[in-house]
C-alpha positions in Angstrom: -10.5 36.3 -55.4 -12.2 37.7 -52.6 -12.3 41.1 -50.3 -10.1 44.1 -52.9 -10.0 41.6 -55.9 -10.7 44.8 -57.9 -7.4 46.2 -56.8 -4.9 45.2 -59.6 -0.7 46.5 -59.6 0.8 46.4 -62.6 4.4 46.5 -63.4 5.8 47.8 -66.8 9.3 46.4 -66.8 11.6 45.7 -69.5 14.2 42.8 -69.3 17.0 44.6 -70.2 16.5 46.9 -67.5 18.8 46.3 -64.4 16.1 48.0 -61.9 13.8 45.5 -63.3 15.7 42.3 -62.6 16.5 43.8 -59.1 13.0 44.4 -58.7 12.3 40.5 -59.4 12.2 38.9 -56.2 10.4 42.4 -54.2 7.6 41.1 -57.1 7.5 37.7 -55.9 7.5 38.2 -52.4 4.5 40.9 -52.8 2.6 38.4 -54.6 2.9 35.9 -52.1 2.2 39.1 -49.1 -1.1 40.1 -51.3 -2.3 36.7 -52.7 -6.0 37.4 -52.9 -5.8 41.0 -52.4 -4.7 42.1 -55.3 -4.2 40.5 -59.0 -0.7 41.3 -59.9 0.5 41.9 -63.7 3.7 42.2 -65.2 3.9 43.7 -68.4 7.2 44.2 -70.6 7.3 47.3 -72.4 8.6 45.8 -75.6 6.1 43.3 -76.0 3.1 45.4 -75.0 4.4 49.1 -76.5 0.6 49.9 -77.0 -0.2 49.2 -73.4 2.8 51.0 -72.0 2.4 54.1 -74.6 -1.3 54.4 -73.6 -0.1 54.7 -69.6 2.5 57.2 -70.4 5.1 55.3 -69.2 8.5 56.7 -69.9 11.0 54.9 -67.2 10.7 51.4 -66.2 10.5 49.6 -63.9 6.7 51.8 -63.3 4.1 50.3 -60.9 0.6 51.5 -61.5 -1.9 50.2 -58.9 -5.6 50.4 -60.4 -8.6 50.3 -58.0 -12.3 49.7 -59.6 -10.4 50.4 -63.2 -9.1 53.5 -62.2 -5.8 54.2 -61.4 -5.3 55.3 -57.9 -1.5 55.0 -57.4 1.5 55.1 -59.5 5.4 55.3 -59.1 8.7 54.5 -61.2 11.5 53.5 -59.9 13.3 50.3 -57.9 12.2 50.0 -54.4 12.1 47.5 -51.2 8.9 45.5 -50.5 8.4 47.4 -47.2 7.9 50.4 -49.1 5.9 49.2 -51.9 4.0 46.6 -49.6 3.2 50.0 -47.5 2.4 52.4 -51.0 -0.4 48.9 -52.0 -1.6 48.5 -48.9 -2.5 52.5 -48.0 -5.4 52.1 -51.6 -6.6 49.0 -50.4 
């Protein structure tokens, strides 16, 4: 990866969650939008409890952008691209 490769958004979703499944395809098509921007991670909350505990997450899904390891955005809740395209794009 080249240019904000450090720049990494991860999602804490949990497949039970409706918000999460709607979020689904917004995922997809910001991966495609920020392919070599930014490394993209989904993690479900039951399979990584220790990852989501340590990030305080309490509501999924919940998007935490990191930037040089350091977390630099983060917001819960089911949104369009647009708006989370724009929310990436302003810690880039």
């Amino acid at each position: 990866m080249t240019g904000s490769a450090s720049c990494v958004l991860v999602e804490f979703y949990a497949t039970w969650c409706p918000h999460c499944r709607a979020m689904e395809p917004v995922m997809e098509q910001i991966g495609e939008m920020l392919e070599g921007k930014v490394k993209i991670v989904q993690l479900d909350i039951d399979s990584n409890e220790k990852a989501a505990n340590a990030e305080r997450v309490t509501g999924t899904p919940t998007f935490i952008l990191y930037r040089d390891g350091r977390a630099v955005w983060r917001e819960s809740g089911e949104m369009p691209a647009d708006t989370l395209l724009n929310k990436i794009m302003s810690h880039l």
